[in-house]
C-alpha positions as CSV (number, residue, x, y, z in Angstrom):
1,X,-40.5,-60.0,83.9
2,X,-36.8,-61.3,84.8
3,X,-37.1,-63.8,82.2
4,X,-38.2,-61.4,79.6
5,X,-34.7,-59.3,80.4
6,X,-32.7,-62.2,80.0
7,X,-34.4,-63.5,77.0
8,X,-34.3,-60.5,75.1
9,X,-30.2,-60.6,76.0
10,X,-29.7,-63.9,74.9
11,X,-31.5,-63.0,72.0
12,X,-29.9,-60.0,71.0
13,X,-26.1,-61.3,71.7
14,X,-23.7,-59.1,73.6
15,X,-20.8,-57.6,71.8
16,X,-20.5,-54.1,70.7
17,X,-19.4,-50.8,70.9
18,X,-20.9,-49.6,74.1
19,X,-19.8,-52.5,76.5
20,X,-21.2,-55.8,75.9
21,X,-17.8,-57.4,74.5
22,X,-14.4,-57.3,76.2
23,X,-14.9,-54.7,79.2
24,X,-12.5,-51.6,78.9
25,X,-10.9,-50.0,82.3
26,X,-13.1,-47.7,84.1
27,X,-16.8,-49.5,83.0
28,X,-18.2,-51.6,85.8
29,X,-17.8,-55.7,85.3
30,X,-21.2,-57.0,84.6
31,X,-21.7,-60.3,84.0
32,X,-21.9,-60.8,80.4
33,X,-25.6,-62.2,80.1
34,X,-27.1,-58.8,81.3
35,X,-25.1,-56.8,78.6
36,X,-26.4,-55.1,75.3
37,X,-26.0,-52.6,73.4
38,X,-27.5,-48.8,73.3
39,X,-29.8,-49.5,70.9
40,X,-31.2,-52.4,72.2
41,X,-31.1,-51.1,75.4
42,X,-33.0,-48.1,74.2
43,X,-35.4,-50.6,71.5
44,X,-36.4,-53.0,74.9
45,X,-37.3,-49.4,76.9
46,X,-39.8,-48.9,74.4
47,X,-41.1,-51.8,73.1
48,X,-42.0,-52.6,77.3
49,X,-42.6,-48.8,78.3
50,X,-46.4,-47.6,78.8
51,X,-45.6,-44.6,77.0
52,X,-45.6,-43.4,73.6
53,X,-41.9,-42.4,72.6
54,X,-43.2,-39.6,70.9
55,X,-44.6,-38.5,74.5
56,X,-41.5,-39.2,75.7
57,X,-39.3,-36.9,73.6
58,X,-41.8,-33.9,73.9
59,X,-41.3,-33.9,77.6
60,X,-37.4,-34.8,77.8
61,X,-36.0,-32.9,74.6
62,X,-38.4,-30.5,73.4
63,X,-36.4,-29.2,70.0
64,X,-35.6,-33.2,69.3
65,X,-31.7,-32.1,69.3
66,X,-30.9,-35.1,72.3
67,X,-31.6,-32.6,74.9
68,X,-33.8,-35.5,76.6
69,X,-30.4,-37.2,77.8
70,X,-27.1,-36.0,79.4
71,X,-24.3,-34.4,77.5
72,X,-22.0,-36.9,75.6
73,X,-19.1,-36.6,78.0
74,X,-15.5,-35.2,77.3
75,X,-13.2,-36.8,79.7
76,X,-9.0,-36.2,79.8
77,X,-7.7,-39.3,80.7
78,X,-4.1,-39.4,82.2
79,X,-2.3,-40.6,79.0
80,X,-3.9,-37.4,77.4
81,X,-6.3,-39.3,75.2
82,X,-10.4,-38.5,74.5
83,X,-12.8,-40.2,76.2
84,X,-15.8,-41.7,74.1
85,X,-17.5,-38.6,74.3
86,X,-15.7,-36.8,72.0
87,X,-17.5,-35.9,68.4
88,X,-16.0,-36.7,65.3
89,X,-15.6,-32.5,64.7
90,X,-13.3,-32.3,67.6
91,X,-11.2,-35.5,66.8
92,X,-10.4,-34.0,63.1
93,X,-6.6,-33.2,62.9
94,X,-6.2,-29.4,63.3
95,X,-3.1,-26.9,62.4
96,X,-3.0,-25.5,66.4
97,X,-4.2,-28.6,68.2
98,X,-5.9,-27.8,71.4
99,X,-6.8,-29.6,74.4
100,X,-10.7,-30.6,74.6
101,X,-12.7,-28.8,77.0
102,X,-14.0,-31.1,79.9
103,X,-17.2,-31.4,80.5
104,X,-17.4,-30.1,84.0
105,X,-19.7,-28.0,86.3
106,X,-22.7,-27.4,86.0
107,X,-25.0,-27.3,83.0
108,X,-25.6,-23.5,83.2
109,X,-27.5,-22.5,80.1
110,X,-30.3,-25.5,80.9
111,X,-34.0,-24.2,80.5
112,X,-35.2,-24.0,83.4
113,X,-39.2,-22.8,84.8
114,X,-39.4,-22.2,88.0
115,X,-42.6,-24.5,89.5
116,X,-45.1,-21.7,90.1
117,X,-45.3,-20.9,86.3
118,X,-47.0,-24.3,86.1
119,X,-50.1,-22.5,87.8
120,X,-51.2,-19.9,86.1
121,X,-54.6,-19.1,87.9
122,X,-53.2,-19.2,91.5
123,X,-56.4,-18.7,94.3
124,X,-55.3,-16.1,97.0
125,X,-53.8,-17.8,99.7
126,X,-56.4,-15.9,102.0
127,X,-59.1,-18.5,100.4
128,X,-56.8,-21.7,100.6
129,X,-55.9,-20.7,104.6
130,X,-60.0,-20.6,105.4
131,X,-59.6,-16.9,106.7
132,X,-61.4,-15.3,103.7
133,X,-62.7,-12.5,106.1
134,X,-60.0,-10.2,105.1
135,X,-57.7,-10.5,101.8
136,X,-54.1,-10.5,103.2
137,X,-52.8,-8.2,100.1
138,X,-56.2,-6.0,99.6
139,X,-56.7,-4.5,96.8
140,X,-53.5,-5.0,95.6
141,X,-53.9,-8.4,95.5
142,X,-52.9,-10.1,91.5
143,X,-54.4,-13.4,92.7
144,X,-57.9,-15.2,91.8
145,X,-60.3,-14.9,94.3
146,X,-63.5,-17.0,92.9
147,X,-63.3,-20.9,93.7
148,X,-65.2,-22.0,91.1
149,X,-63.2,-19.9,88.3
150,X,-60.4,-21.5,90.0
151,X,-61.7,-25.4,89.9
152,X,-62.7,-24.5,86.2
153,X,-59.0,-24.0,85.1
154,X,-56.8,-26.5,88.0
155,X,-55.8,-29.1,86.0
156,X,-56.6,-33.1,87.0
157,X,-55.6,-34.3,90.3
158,X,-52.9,-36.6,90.3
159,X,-54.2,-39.6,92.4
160,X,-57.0,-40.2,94.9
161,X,-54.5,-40.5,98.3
162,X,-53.4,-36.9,99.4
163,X,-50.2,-38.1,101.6
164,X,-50.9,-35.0,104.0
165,X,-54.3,-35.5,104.9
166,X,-53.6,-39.6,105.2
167,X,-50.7,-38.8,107.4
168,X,-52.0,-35.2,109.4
169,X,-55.4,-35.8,108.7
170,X,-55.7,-32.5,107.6
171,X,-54.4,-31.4,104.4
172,X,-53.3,-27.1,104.7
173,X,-53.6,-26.4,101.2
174,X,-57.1,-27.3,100.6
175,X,-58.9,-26.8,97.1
176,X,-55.2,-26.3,95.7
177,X,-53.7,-29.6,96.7
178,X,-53.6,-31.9,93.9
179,X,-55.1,-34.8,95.2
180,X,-57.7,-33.1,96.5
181,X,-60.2,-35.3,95.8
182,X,-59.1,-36.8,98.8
183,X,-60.5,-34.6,101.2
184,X,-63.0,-31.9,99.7
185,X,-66.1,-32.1,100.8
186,X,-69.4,-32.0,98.3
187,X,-69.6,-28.3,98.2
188,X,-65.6,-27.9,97.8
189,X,-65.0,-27.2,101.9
190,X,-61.7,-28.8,103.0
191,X,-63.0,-32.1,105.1
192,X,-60.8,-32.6,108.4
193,X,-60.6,-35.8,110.0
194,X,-61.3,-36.5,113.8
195,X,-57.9,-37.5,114.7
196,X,-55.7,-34.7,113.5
197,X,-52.1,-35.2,114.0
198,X,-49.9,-32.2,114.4
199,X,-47.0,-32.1,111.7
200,X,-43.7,-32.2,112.8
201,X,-42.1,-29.2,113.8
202,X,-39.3,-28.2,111.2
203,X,-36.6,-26.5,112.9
204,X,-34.7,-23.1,111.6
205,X,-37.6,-21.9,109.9
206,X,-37.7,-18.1,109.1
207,X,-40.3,-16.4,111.4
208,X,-41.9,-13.4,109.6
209,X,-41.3,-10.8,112.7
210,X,-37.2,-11.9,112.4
211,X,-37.6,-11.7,108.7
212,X,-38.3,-7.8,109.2
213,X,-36.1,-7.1,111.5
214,X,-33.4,-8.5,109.6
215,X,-34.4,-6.9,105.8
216,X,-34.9,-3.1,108.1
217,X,-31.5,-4.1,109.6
218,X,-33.0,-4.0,113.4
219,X,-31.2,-7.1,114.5
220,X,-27.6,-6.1,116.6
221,X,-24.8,-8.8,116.4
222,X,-22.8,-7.2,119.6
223,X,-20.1,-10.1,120.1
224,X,-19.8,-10.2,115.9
225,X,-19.2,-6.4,115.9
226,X,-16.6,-6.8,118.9
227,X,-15.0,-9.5,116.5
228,X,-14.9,-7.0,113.9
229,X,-13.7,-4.1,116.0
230,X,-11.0,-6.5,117.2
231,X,-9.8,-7.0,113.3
232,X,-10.3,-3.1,112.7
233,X,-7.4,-2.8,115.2
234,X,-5.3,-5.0,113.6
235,X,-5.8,-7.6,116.5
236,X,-7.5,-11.1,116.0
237,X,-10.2,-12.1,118.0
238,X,-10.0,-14.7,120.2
239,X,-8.6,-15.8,123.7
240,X,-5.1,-16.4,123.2
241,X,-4.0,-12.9,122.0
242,X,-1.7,-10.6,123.5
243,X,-0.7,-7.1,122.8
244,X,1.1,-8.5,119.8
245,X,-0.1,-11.0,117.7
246,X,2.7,-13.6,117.0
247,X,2.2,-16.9,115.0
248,X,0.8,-19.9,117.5
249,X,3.8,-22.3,117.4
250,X,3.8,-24.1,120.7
251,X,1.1,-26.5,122.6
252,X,0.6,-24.0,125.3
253,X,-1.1,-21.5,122.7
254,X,-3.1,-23.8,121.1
255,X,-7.5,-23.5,121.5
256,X,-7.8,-27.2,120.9
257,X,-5.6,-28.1,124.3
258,X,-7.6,-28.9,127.4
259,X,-5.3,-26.3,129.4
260,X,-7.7,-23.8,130.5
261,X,-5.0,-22.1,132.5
262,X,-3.1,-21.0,129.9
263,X,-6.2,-19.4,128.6
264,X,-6.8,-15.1,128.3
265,X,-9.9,-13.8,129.0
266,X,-12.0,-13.3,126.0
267,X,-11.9,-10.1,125.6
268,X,-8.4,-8.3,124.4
269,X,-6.2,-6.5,126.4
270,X,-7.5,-3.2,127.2
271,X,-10.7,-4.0,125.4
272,X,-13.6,-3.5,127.7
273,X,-16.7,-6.1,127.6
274,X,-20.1,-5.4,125.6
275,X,-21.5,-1.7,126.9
276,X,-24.2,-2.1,129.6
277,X,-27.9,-2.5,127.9
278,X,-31.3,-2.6,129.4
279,X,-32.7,-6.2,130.1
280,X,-35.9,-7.7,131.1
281,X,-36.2,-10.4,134.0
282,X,-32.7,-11.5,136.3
283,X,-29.5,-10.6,135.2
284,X,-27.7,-14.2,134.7
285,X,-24.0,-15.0,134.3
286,X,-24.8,-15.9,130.6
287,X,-25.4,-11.7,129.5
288,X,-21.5,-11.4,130.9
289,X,-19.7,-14.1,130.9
290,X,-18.7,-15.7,127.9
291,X,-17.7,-19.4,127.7
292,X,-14.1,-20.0,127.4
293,X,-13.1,-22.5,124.8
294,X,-11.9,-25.3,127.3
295,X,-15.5,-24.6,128.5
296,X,-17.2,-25.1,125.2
297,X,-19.9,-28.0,124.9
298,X,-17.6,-30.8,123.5
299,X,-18.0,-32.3,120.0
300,X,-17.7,-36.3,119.8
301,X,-19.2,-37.5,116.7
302,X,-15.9,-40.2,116.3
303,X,-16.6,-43.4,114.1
304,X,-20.2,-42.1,113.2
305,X,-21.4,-42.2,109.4
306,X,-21.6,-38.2,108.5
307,X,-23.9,-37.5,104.9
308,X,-21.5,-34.6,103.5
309,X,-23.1,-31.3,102.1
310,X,-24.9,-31.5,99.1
311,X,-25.8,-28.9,96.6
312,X,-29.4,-29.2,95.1
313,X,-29.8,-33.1,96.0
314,X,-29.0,-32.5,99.9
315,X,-32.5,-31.7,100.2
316,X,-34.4,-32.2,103.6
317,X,-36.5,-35.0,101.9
318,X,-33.0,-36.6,100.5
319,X,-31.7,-36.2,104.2
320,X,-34.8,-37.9,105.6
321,X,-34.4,-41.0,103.2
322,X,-30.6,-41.3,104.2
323,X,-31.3,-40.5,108.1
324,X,-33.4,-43.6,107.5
325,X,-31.1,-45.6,106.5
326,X,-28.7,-45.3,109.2
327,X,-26.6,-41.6,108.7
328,X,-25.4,-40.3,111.8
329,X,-24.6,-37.1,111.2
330,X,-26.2,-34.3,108.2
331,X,-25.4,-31.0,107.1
332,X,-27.9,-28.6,105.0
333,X,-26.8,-27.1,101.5
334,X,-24.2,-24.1,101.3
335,X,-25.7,-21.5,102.5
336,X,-24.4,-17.4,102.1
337,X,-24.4,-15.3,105.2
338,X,-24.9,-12.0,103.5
339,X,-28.4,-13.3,102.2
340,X,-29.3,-14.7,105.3
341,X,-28.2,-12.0,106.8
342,X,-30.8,-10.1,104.7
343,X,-34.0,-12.2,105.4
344,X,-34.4,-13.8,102.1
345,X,-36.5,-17.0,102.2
346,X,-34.6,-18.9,99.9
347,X,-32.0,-19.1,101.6
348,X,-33.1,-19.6,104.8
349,X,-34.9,-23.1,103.5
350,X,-31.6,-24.3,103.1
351,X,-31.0,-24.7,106.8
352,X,-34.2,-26.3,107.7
353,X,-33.9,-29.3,109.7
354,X,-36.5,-32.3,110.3
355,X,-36.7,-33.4,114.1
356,X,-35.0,-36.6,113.1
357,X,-31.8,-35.1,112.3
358,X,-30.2,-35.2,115.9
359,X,-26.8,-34.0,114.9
360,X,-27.0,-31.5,112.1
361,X,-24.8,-28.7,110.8
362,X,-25.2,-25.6,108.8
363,X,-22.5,-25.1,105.8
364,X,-21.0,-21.8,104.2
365,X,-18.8,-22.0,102.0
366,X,-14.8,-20.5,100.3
367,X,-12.7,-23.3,99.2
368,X,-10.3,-20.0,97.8
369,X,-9.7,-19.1,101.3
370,X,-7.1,-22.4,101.6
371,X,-4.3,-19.6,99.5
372,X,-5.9,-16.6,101.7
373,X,-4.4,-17.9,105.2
374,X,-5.0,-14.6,106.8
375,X,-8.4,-14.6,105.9
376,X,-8.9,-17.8,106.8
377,X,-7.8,-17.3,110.3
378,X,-10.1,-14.3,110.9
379,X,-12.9,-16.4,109.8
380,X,-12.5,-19.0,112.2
381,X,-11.0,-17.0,115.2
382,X,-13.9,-15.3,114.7
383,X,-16.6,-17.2,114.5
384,X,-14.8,-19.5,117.2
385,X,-15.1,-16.3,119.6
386,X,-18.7,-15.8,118.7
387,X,-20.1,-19.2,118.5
388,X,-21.5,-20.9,121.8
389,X,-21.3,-24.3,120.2
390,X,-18.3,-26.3,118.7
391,X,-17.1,-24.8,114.6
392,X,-15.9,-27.5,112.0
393,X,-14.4,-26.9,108.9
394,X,-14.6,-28.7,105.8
395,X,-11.4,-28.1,103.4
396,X,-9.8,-30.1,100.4
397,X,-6.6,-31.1,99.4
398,X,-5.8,-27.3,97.9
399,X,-6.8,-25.4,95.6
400,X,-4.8,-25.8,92.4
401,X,-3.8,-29.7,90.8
402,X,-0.7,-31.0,92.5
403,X,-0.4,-28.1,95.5
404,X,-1.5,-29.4,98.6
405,X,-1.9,-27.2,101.2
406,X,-4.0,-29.4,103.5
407,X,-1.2,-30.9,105.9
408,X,-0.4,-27.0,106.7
409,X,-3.5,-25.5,107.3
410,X,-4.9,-28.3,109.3
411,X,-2.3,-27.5,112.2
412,X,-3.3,-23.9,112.0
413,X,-6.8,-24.8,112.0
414,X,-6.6,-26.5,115.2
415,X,-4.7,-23.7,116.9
416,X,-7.8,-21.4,115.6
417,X,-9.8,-23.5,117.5
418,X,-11.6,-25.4,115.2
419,X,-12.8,-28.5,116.9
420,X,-13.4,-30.8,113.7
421,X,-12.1,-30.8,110.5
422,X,-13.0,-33.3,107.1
423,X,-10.8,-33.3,104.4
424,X,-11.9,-33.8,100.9
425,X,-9.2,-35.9,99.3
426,X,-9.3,-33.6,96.1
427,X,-8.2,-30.3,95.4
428,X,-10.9,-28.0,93.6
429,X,-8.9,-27.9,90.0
430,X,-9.1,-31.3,89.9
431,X,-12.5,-32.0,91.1
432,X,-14.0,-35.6,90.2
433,X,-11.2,-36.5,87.2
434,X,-9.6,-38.4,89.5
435,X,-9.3,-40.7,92.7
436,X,-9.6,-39.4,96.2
437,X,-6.0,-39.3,97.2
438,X,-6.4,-41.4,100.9
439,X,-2.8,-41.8,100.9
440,X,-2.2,-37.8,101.1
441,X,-5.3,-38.2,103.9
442,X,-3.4,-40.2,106.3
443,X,-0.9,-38.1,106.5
444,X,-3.2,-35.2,107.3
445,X,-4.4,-37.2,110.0
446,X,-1.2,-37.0,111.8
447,X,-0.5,-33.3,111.1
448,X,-4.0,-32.4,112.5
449,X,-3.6,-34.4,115.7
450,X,-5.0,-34.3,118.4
451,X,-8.3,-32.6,116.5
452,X,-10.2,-34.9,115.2
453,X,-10.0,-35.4,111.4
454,X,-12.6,-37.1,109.4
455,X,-12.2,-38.0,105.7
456,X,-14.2,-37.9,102.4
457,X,-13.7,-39.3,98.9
458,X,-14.8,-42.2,96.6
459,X,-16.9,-44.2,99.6
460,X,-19.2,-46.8,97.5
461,X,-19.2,-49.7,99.8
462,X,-18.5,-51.1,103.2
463,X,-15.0,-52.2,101.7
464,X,-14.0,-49.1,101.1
465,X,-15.2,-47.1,104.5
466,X,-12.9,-50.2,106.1
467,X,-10.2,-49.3,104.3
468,X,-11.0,-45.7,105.2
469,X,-10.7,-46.2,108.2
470,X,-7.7,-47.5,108.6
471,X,-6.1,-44.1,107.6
472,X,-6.8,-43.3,111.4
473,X,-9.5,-40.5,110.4
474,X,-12.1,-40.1,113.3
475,X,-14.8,-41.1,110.5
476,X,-15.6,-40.9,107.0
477,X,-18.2,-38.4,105.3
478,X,-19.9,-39.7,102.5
479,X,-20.9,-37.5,99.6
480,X,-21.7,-39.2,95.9
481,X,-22.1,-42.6,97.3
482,X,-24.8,-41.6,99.2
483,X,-26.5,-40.2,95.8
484,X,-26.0,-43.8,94.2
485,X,-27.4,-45.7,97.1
486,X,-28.8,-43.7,100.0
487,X,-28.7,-47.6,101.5
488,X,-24.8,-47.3,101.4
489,X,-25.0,-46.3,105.0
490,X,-27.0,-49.7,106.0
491,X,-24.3,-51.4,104.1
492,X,-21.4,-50.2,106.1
493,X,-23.2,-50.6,109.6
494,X,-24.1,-54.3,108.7
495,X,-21.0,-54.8,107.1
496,X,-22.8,-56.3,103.9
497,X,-23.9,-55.9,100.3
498,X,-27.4,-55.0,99.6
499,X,-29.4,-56.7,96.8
500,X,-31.8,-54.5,97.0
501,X,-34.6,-54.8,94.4
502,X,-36.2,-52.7,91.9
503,X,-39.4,-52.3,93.2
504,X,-37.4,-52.0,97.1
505,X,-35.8,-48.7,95.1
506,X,-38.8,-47.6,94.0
507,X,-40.6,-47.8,97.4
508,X,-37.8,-45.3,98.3
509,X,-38.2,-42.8,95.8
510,X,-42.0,-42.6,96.9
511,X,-41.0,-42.4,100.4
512,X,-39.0,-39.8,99.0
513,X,-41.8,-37.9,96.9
514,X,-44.1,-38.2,100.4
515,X,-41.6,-36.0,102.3
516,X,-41.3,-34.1,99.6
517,X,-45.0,-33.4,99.6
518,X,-44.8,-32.8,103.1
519,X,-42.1,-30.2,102.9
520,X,-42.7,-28.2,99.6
521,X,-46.3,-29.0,99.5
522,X,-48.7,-31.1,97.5
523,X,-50.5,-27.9,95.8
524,X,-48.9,-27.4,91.7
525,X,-45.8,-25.7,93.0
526,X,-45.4,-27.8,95.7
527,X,-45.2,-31.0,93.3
528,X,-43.5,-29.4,90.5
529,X,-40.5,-29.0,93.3
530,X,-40.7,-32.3,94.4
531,X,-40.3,-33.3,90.6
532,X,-37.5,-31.6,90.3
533,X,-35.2,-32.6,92.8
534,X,-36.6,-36.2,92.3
535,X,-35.2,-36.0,89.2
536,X,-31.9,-34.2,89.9
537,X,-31.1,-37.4,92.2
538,X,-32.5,-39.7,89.2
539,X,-29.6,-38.6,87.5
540,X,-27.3,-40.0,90.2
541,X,-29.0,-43.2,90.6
542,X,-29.1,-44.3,87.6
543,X,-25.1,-44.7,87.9
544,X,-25.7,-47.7,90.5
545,X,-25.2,-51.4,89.3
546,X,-27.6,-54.0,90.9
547,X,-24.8,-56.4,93.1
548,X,-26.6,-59.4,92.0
549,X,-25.7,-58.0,88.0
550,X,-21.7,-57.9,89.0
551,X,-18.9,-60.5,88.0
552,X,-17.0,-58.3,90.8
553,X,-18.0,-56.9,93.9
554,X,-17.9,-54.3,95.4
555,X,-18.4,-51.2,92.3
556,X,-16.5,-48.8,92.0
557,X,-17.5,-44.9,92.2
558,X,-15.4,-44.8,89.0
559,X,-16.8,-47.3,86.9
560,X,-19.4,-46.1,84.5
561,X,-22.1,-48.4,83.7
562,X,-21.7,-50.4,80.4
563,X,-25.6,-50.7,78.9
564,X,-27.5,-53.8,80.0
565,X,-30.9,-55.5,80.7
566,X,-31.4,-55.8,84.3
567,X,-33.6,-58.7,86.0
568,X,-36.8,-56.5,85.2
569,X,-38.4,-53.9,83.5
570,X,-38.2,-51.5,85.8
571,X,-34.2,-52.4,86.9
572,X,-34.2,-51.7,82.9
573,X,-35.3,-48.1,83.1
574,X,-33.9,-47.1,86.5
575,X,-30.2,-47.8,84.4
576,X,-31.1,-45.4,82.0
577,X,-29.3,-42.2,81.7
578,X,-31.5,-40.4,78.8
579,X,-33.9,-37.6,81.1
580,X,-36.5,-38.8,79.4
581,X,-36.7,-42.1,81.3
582,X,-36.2,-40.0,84.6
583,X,-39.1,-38.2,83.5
584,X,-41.2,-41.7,83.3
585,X,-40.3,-42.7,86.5
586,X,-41.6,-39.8,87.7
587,X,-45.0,-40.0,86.6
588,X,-45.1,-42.9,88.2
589,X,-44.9,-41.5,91.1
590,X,-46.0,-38.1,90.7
591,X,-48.5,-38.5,87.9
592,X,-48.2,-37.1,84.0
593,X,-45.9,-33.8,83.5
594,X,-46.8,-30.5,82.6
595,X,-47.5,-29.2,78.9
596,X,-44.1,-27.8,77.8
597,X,-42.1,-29.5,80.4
598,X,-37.9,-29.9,80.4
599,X,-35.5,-31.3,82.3
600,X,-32.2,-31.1,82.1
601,X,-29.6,-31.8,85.3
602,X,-28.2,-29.3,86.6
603,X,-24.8,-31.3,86.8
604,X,-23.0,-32.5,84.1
605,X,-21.3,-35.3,86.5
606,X,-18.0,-36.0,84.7
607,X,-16.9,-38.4,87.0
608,X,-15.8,-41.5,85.1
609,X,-12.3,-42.4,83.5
């Protein structure tokens, strides 16, 4: 297969407009016997591909208007020239010229289905739980209650191995699951084997008697509303405030010091503790004493390899693959309190947490707080005061191009009584249009001092954690690299550069679609969500360059791939960027796509120069 690649490159010659002659800046060196062009990149997909390109098109770019790949990318470069991306429309000579609009964000106006529209005929879940004694909706129920109706309309299964009853040895969503050919018995019961292992406990999960409680608003926060009584008064909360509330300045003041003597109580002056309540069992020092911060269980994660917050790929299952691969420390998806605060399921999943996740944070999030520095400070005094466990905070450089604000607030920050803070070596205006600025980092790290400081920004390779490193931050977070090569973390512990093959990389993204089974569930829905966010991180991956394929080690997180043949087939298709490809790898994993289907990412992922 390797010599087919590299045939069909020395056939087809290098040179052309897409990369294969004299590389430009910002496209990754690859030696020049792998390169080609787009259309012979696109030609050798299909001539080698199992499917039918007319397949392939239905499924990535339904209206056959190029919907199948991602958008042709407008990027500003410094000298205030286009990128490639731009059309020829936009490069016509206008009266009023005006600057292109980069192509940033998110791709909001995608079609999207959500995964349960893929099942029409959904069976009640009373049936697929076994406790068909008593409909859990009753007669209100909208869902199909006949089996065999139901088996007349499920579509296919997907493949003979159900990964939950081969793991669990019992499989929870019965006739549903689509592999259930795997354990239904001959007159459709759900078989169980003799040994069944008990699935591993997910923590955070939403019970259903909290859920209540907090959508009929029965749940009382007493130390949160003493925070926010505090603030009503015009006082902070915290232990360091006296009648007046003057600006921390000196060493003495500060929560991060080790000084407990120079600590207040907790409680304001003249503010009385919590009211007394009725409670059940012993009366313990814990219902009225609260912890002062010198007190407060300590938080020593220094030189550890932390997996930064990721929207939509942060996924448990993504987590799972990178805890695997040697991440330290993870962090769930952003989540808002005034929906968790309100029960809703959604948002709750995003603070699930596998039992291999040791050391594991929850994120909200308000980069706009950075210019609201009174706000700011009642947010983290405050949750500092409530909190029985040690509060990070996650900033960037500022908020607007060319303001930091990052070497001021990070003083404040510690006198708040943060106990770790990462800095994102970008502001939010600018986003990913340029390099982290690790310079502007390593002086935070002295303004911050003594907290703790870890840093964030353009981490590809074990060369550039080292260099990281030598900032003096207390460890580095790593963010897109991690969505490039989830191995990125093995790397930098081993201090080496992975080769890692095609079919190594697709062994992942099964591993991968096996956790995602396990957590969203190998019924339709369950699969259709797996698919998804399988294919969101395809359109990550396919950014990474094989090391054996480089003139120049290590890559860069800037360098866009140029197009090129890898060593095999499938090293081909993984380096394409058109959805429809994504798609294909996805059936192999996940078996053939439903009628209708689309995909588009949900970022646009301007990143390259």
């Amino acid at each position: 297969m390797a010599e087919g690649a590299a045939e069909a490159v020395a056939e087809r010659g290098g040179g052309s407009d897409s990369g294969a002659g004299t590389l430009e800046r910002g496209v990754a060196p690859i030696k020049s016997q792998y390169l080609t062009t787009k259309e012979q990149f696109h030609e050798f997909l299909e001539a080698r591909g199992q499917e039918k390109p007319s397949l392939e098109t239905k499924a990535g770019d339904p209206g056959g208007c190029g919907l199948a790949g991602p958008e042709a990318k407008r990027i500003r470069l410094e000298d205030g020239h286009i990128g490639d991306g731009q059309t020829d429309e936009a490069a016509e000579p206008r009266e009023q010229p005006q600057a292109p609009k980069r192509a940033r964000g998110q791709n909001k106006g995608r079609p999207h289905m959500k995964p349960n529209h893929y099942d029409k005929n959904r069976l009640c879940p009373s049936l697929v739980q076994e406790s068909a004694a008593k409909c859990f909706f009753g007669d209100r129920c909208r869902f199909l209650h006949d089996v065999g109706r139901y088996l007349e309309t499920k579509p296919a299964d997907l493949g003979p191995c159900c990964v939950l009853f081969e793991t669990y040895g019992r499989c929870p969503y019965g006739v549903t699951c689509r592999f259930a050919g795997a354990h239904l018995g001959p007159e459709g019961q759900n078989l169980v084997q003799e040994k069944v292992v008990q699935a591993p406990r997910v923590r955070n999960s939403l019970d259903r008697a909290l859920q209540q409680q907090l959508r009929k608003r029965k749940i009382h926060f007493e130390h949160a509303e003493q925070a926010l009584r505090q603030l009503g008064k015009g006082r902070l909360p915290g232990p360091t405030l006296p009648a007046t509330v003057p600006e921390v300045t000196g060493a003495e003041g500060a929560l991060g010091q080790d000084n407990c003597e120079a600590q207040q109580a907790p409680w304001g002056p003249g503010t009385p503790p919590s009211s007394p309540k009725q409670t059940c069992g012993p009366l313990t020092d814990e219902d009225v004493v609260r912890l002062r911060p010198c007190e407060k269980r300590r938080l020593d994660i220094s030189g550890k390899l932390y997996l930064a917050p990721l929207t939509t790929c942060g996924n448990l299952p993504f987590r799972r693959i990178c805890k695997r691969f040697g991440a330290d420390v993870t962090c769930g998806e952003m989540a808002i309190c005034t929906n968790l605060l309100q029960g809703q399921t959604s948002e709750w999943a995003l603070l699930k947490r596998h039992q291999c996740e040791d050391i594991f944070g929850v994120q909200g999030g308000g980069c706009a707080l950075m210019n609201r520095s009174a706000k700011f400070q009642q947010i983290v005094r405050g949750m500092n005061q409530v909190l029985d466990m040690p509060l990070t905070v996650k900033i960037r450089t500022g908020v607007q191009e060319r303001v930091n604000l990052a070497h001021q607030l990070l003083p404040e920050l510690r006198d708040w009584g943060a106990a770790l803070a990462t800095l994102h070596g970008r502001s939010r205006e600018q986003r990913y249009t340029k390099l982290a600025d690790w310079q502007y980092i390593e002086q935070c790290v002295t303004a911050a001092s003594p907290m703790p400081l870890f840093g964030n920004g353009d981490i590809l390779s074990y060369e550039d954690a080292n260099r990281a490193m030598q900032t003096g931050v207390a460890g580095v977070m790593i963010a897109r690299g991690a969505l490039l090569k989830p191995w990125l973390f093995t790397e930098i512990k081993e201090q080496r550069h992975w080769d890692i093959s095609s079919s190594e990389r697709l062994d992942i993204l099964r591993d991968f679609t096996h956790y995602g089974l396990e957590h969203w569930g190998s019924d339709t829905q369950g699969v259709e969500k797996t698919r998804r966010f399988l294919l969101e991180w395809l359109s990550f991956l396919c950014r990474y360059v094989p090391v054996g394929l480089l003139e120049r080690l290590p890559q860069r997180i800037n360098e866009r791939p140029p197009y090129y043949l890898g060593r095999d087939y499938l090293e081909t298709l993984m380096a394409s960027q058109q959805a429809a490809d994504w798609i294909r790898i996805s059936e192999m994993l996940l078996g053939p796509v439903p009628p209708n289907f689309v995909f588009l990412p949900k970022h646009k992922a301007n990143a390259y120069k």
